[in-house]
N, C-alpha and C positions, 0 to 999 in steps of 0.2 A: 787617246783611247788605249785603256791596255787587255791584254786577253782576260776573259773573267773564270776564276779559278772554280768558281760553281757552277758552271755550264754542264757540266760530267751531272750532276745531279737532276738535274729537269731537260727534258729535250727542249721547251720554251725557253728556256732562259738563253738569253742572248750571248752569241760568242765574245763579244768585246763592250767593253761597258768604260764612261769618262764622262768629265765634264766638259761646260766650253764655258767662256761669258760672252755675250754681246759687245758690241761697242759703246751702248749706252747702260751696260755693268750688269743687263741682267742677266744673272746663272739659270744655265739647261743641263739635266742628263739627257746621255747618250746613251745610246744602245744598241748593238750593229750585230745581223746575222747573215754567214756565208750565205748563199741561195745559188742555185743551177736553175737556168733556166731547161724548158726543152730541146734546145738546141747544143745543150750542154756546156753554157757559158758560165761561168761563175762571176755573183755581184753582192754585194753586199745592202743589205736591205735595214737601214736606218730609222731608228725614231729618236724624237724629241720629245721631252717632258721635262717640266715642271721640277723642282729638286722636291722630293719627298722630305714632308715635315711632320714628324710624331706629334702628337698629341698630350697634353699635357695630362698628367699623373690627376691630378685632383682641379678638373676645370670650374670654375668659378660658373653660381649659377648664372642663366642667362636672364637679365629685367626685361625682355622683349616678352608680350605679351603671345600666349598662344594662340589666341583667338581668332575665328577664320578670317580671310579677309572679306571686305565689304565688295557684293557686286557692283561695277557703275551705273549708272542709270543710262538708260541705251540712248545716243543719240537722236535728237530729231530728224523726221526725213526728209529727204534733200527734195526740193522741189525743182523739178525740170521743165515749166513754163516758156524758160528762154532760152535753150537751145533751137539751136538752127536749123536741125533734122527731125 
């Protein structure tokens, strides 16, 4: 994690910003802000996401149809004859 030099600009933005991978390769950002508790403890308050992916410039249309989806037809009902109670 290194300090993030846009922090001065947004009070959200988070103090320190990085990557990590997994062990099975998959990439996370970081994102870490100092935080005081009421007791006046200082901790650092993390998340995890996702690596942000842009969006391409001219996306190809989509062949998936728009059309609503189909409700299912509601199941029969259950007949309680043979319980025990």
């Amino acid at each position: 994690m290194f300090k993030n030099d846009k922090a001065n600009e947004n009070e959200k933005a988070p103090i320190y910003k990085g990557t990590c991978t997994t062990p099975d390769g998959k990439k996370w950002e970081l994102a870490a802000w100092v935080r005081e508790s009421q007791s006046g403890v200082k901790y650092f308050s993390i998340a995890l996401k996702e690596p942000y992916q842009q969006q391409e410039a001219n996306p190809q249309p989509s062949t998936q149809s728009h059309a609503a989806p189909v409700a299912a037809a509601p199941a029969p009902a259950a007949k309680f004859d043979d319980l025990p109670f």
